[in-house]
Structures are given as C-alpha cells and as structure tokens.
N, CA and C atoms as an extended XYZ file, in Angstrom:
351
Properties=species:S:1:pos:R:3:atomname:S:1:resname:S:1:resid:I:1 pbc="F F F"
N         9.336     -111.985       27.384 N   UNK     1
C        10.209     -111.977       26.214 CA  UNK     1
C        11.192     -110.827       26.340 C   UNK     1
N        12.538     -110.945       25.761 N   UNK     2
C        13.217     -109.564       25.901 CA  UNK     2
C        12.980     -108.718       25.193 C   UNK     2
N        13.567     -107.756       25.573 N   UNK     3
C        13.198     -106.524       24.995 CA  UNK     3
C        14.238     -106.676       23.273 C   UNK     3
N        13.793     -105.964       22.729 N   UNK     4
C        14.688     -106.057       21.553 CA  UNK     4
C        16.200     -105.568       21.198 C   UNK     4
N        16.369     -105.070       22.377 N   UNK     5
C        17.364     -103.552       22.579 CA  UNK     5
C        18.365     -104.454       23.905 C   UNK     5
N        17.378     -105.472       24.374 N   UNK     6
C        18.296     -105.972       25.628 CA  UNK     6
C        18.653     -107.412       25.636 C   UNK     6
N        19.199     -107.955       24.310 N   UNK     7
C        19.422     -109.425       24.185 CA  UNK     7
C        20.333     -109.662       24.274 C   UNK     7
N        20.875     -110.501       25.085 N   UNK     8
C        21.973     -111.387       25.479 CA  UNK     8
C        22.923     -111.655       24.384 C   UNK     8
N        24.708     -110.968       24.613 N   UNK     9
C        25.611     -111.942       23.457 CA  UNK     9
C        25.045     -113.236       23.169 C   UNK     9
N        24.815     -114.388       24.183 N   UNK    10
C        24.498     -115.348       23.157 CA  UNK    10
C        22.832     -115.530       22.575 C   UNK    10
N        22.127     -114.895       23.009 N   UNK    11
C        20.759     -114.994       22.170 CA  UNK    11
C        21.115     -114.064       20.680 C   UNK    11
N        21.832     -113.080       20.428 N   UNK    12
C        22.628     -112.656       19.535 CA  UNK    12
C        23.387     -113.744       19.057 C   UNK    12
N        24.495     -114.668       18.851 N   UNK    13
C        24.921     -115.358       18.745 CA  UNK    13
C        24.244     -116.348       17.969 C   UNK    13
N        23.269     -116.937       18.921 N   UNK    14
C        22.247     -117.603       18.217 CA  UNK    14
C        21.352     -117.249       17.333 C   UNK    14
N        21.064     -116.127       17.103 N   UNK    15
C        20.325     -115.658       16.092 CA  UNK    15
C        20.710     -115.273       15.080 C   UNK    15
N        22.044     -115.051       14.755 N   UNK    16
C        23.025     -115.225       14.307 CA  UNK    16
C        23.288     -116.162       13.148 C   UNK    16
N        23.529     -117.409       14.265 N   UNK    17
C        23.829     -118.162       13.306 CA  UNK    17
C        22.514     -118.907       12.657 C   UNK    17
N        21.565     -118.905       13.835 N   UNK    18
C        20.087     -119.902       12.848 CA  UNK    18
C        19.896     -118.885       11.079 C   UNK    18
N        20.000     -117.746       11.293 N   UNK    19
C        19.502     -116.515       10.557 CA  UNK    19
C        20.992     -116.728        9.373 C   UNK    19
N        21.822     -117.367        9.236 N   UNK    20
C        22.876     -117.700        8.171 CA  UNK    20
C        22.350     -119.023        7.580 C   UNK    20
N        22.448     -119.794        8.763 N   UNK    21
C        21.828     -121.362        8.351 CA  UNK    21
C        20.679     -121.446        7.258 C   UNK    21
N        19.932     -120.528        7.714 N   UNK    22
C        18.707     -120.226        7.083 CA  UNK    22
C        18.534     -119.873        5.850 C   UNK    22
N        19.649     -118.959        5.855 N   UNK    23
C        20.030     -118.265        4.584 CA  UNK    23
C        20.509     -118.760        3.712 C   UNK    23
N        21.111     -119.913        4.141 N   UNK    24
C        22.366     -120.719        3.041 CA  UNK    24
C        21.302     -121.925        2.299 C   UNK    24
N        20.554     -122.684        3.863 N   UNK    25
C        19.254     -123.396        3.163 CA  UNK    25
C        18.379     -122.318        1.962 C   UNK    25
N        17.781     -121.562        2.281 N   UNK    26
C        16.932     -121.219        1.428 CA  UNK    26
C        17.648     -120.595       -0.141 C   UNK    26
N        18.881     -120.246       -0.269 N   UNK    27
C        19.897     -120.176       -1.624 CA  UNK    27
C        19.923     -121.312       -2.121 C   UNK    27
N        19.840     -122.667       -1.269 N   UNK    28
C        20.275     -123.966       -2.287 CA  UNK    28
C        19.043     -124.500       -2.516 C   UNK    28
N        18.300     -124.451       -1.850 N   UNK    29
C        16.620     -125.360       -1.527 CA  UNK    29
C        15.412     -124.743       -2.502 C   UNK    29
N        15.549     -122.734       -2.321 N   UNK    30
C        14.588     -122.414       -3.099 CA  UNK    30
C        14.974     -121.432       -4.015 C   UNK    30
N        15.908     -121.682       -5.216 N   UNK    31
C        16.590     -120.767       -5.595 CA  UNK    31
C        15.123     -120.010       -6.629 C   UNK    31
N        14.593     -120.954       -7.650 N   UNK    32
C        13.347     -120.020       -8.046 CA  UNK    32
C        12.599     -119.612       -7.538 C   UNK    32
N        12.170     -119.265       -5.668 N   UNK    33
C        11.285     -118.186       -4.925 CA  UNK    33
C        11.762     -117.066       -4.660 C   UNK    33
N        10.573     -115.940       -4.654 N   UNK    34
C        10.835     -114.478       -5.135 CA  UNK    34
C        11.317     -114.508       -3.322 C   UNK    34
N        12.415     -113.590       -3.140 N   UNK    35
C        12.748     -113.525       -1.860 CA  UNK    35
C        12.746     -111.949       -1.575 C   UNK    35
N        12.622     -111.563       -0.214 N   UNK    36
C        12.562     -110.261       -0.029 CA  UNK    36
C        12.867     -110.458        1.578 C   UNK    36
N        13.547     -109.112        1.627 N   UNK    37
C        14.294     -108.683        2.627 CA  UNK    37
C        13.669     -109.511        3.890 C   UNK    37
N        14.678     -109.491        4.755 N   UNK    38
C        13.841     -110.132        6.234 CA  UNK    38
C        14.733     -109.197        7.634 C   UNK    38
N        13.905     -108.451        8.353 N   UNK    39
C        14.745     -107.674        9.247 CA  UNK    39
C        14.759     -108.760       10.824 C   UNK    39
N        15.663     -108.623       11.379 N   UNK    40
C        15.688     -109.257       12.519 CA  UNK    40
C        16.392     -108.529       13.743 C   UNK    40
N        16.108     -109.253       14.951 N   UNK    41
C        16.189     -108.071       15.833 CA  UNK    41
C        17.621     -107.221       15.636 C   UNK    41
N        17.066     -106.313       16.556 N   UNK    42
C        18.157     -105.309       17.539 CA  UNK    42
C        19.652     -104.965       15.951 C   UNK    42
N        20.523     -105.042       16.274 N   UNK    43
C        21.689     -104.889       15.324 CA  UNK    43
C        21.805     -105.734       14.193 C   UNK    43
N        21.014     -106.919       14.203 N   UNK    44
C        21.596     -108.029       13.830 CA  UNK    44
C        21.071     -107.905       12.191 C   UNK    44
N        22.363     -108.528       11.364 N   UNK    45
C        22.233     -108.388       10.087 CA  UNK    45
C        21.101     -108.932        9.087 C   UNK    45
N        20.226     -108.186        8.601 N   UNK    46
C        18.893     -108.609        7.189 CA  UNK    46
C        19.873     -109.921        6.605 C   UNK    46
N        18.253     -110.214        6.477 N   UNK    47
C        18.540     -111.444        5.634 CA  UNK    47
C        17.426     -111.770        4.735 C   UNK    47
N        17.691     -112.228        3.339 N   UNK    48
C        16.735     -111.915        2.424 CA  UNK    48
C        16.644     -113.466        2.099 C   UNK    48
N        15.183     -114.165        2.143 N   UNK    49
C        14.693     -115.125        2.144 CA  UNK    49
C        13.464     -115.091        1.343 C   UNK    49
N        12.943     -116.367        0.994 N   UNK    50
C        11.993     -116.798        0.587 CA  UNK    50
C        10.539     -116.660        1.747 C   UNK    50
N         9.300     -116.222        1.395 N   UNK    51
C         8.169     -116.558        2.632 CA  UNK    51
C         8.611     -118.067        3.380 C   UNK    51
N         8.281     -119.217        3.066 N   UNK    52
C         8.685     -120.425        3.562 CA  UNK    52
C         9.868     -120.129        4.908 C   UNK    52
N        10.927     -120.031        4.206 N   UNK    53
C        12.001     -119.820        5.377 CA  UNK    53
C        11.908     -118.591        5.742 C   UNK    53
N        11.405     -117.061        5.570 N   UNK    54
C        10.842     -116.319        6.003 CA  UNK    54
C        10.329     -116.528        8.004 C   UNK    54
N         9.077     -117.318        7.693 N   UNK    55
C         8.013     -117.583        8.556 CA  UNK    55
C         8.800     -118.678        9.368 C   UNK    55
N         9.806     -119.619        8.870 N   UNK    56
C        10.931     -120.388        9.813 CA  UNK    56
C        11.497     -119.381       10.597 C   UNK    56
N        12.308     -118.708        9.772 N   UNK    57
C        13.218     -117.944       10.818 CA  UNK    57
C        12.317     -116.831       11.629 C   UNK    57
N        11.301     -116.091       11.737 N   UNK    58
C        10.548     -115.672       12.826 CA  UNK    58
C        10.422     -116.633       13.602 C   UNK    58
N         9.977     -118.046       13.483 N   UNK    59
C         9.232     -118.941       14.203 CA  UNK    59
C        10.656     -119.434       15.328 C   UNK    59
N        11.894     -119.300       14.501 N   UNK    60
C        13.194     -119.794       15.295 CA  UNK    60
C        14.054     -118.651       16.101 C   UNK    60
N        13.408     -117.441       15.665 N   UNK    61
C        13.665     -116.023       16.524 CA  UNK    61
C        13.033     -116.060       17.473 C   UNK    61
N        11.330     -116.303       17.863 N   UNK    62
C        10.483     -116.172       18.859 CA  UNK    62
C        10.940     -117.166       19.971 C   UNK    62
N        11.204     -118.558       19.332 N   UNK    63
C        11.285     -119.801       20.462 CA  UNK    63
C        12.600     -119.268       21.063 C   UNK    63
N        13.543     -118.692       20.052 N   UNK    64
C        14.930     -118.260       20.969 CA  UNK    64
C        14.577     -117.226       21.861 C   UNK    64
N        14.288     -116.401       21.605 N   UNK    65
C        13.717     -115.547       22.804 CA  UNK    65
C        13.015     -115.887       24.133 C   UNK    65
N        12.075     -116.725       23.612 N   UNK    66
C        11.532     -117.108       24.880 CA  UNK    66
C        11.670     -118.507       25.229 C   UNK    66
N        13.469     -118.673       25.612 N   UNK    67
C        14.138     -120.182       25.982 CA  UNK    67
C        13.819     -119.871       27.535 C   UNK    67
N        13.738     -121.097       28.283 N   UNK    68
C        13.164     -120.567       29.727 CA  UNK    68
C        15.071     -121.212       30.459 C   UNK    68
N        15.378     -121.778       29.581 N   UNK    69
C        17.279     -122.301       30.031 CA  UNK    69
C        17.621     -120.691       29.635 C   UNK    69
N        17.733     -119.717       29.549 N   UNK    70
C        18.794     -118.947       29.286 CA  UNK    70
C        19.769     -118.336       30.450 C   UNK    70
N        19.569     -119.016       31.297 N   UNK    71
C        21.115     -118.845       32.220 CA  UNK    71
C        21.634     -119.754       32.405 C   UNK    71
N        21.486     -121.360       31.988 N   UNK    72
C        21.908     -122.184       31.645 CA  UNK    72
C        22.076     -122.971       29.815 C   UNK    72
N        21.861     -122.018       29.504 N   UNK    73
C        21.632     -122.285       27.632 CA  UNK    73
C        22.401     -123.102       27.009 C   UNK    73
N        22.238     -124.683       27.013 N   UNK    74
C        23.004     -125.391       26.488 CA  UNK    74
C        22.705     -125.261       24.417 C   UNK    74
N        23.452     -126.049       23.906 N   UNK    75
C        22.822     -125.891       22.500 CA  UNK    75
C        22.151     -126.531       22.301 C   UNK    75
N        20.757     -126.137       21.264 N   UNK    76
C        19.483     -126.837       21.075 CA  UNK    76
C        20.028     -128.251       21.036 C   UNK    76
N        20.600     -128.847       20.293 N   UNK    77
C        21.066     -130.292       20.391 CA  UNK    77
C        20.860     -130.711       21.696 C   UNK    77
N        21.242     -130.255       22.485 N   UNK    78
C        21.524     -130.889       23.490 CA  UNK    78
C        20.444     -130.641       25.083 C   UNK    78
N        19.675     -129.842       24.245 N   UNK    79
C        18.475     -129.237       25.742 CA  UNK    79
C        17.890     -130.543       26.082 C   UNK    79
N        17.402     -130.350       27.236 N   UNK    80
C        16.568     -131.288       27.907 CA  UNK    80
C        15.066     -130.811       27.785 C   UNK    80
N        14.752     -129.374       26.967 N   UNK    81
C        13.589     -129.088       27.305 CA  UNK    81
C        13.810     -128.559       25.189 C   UNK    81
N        12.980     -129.029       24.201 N   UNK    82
C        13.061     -128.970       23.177 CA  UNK    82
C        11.784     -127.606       22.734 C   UNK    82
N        11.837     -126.592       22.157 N   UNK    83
C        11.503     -125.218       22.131 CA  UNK    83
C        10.432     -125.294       21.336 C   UNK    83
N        10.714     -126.424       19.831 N   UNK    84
C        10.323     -126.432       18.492 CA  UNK    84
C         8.848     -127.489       18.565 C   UNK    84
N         7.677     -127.113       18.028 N   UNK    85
C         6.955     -128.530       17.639 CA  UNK    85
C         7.934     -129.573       16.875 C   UNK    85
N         7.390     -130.616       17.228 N   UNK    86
C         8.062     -131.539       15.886 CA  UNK    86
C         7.922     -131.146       14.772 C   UNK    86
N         7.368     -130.767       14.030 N   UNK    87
C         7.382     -130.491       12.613 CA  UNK    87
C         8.623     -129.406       12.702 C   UNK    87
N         8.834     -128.717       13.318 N   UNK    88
C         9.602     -127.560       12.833 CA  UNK    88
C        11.076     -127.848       13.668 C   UNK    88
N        11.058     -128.967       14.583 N   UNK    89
C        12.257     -129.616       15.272 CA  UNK    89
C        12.905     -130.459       14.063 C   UNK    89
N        11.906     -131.304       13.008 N   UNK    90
C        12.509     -132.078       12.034 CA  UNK    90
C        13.043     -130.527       10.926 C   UNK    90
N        12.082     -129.733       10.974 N   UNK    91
C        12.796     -128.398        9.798 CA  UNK    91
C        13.907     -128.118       10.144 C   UNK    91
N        14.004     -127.845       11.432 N   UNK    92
C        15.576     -127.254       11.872 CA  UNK    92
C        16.704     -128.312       11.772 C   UNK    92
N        16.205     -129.253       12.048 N   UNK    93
C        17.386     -130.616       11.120 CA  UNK    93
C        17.818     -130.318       10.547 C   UNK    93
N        16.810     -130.393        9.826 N   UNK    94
C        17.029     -130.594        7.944 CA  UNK    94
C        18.356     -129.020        7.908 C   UNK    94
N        17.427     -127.926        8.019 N   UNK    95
C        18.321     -126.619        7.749 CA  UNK    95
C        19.752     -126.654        8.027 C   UNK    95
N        19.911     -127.409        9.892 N   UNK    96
C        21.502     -127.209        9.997 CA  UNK    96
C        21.847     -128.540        9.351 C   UNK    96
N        21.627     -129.353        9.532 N   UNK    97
C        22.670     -130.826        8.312 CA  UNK    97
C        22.807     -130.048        6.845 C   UNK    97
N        21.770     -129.264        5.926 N   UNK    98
C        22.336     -129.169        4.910 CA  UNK    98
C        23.191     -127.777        4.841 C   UNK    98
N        22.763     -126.579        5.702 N   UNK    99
C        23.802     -125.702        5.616 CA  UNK    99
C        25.223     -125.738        6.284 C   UNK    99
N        25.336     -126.831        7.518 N   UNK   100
C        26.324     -127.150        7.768 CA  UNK   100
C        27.471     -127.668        7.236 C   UNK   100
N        26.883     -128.739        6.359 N   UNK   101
C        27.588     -129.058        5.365 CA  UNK   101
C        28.701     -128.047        4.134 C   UNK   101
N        27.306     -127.289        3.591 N   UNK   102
C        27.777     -126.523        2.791 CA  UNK   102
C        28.779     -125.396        2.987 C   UNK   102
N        28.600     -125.033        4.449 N   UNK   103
C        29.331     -123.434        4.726 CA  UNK   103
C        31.044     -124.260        5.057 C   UNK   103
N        30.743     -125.478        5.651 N   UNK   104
C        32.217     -125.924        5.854 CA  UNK   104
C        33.192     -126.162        4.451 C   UNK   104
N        32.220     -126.761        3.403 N   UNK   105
C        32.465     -126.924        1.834 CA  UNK   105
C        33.424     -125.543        1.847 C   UNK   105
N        32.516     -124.739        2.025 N   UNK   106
C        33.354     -122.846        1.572 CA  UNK   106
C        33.843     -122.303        2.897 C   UNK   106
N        34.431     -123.266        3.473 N   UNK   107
C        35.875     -122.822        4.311 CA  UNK   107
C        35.537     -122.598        5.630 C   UNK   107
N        34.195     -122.417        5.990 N   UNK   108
C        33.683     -121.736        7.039 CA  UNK   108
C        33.865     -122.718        8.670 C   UNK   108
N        35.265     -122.803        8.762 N   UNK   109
C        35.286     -124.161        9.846 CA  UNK   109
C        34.576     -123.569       11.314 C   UNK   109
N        34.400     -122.179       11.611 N   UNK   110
C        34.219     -121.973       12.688 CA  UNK   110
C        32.490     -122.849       12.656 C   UNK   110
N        31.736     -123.173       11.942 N   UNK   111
C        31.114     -123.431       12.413 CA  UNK   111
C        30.943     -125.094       12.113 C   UNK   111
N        32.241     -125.598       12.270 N   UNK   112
C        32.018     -127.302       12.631 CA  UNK   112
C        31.473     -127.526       14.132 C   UNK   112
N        32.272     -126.505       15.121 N   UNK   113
C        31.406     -127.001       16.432 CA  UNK   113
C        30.043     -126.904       16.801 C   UNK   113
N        29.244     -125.983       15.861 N   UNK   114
C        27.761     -126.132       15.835 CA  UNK   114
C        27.344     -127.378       15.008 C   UNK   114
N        27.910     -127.495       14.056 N   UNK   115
C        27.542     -129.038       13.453 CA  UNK   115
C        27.548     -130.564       14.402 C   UNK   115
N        28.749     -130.500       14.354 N   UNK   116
C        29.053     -131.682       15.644 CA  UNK   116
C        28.750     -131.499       16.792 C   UNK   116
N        28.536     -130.634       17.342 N   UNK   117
C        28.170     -130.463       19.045 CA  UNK   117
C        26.473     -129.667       19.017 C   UNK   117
C-alpha cells in the first residue's frame, strides 16, 4: 500500500473526487444523520459525513490505494479488474449517478467526464 505522504497526482485525484461524490450523496440521502468530521489521506481535504458513508469512503480510499493497474489506471468504469465487492460496486453506482447528476445541476461541468466516461 502507499505510503500516505507518497500518493500519486492521480490516486489524489481520485480520492478527490470519490471523497466529493460522497459528500454530495450523503447531504441529499442522509440529511437527518449526525455527521462528523472524516480525515483523509496526506493533504487532501476533510470531509464531514454520516457513519454509513463514513465506512464507504474508507472502504473506497483502501481499494484505491491498493489498485494493482496503477501504472496503467484506467477509470473504475472501465477496469478490467473491478476493486469493489458487489455490494459496494452497486453503492458506488448509486453514489456517482446521484452526485453526478446533482454537482452538474450546480454548474460543476468539469465533472461530466467522470459521469459519462
């Protein structure tokens, strides 16, 4: 696994954006759960969640870390080698279709090419 101090622009990148996605799901999905801070690696910006998506986004930090494509890192969509159990391959669906949606709603086009691609 990497070190915390030595992660790749795009494993940054990606953690990134799952860790917004996440964020935007759990504002619309669980607005009455008590949420509390969530730290994530190296620089990368807190994010304050519900336990539920809490224990997602660790679970979608760890599998990113330890992608065995990362010198070929296509986007999860599109791997040939899938990271997630099913249960948590159908969660991560769910998360980017509905925050995708929404962040483009509020202007956010940079991330249509993670939606569509």
């Amino acid at each position: 696994m990497a070190n915390m101090n030595t992660l790749t622009r795009n494993q940054k990148s990606d953690i990134r954006l799952i860790g917004k996605f996440v964020e935007v799901y759990c504002t619309g999905k669980h607005r009455g759960a008590e949420r509390t801070p969530v730290a994530q690696p190296a620089e990368l910006d807190q994010r304050t969640l519900c336990p539920e998506c809490a224990s997602f986004l660790a679970y979608a930090v760890t599998r990113r870390l330890k992608c065995p494509l990362e010198a070929e890192k296509p986007t999860c969509k599109h791997c040939r080698t899938h990271c997630y159990t099913k249960p948590q391959l159908a969660k991560v669906k769910e998360i980017m279709a509905y925050s995708g949606r929404k962040l483009m709603l509020r202007g956010r086009l940079d991330y249509i090419w993670h939606y569509f691609f």
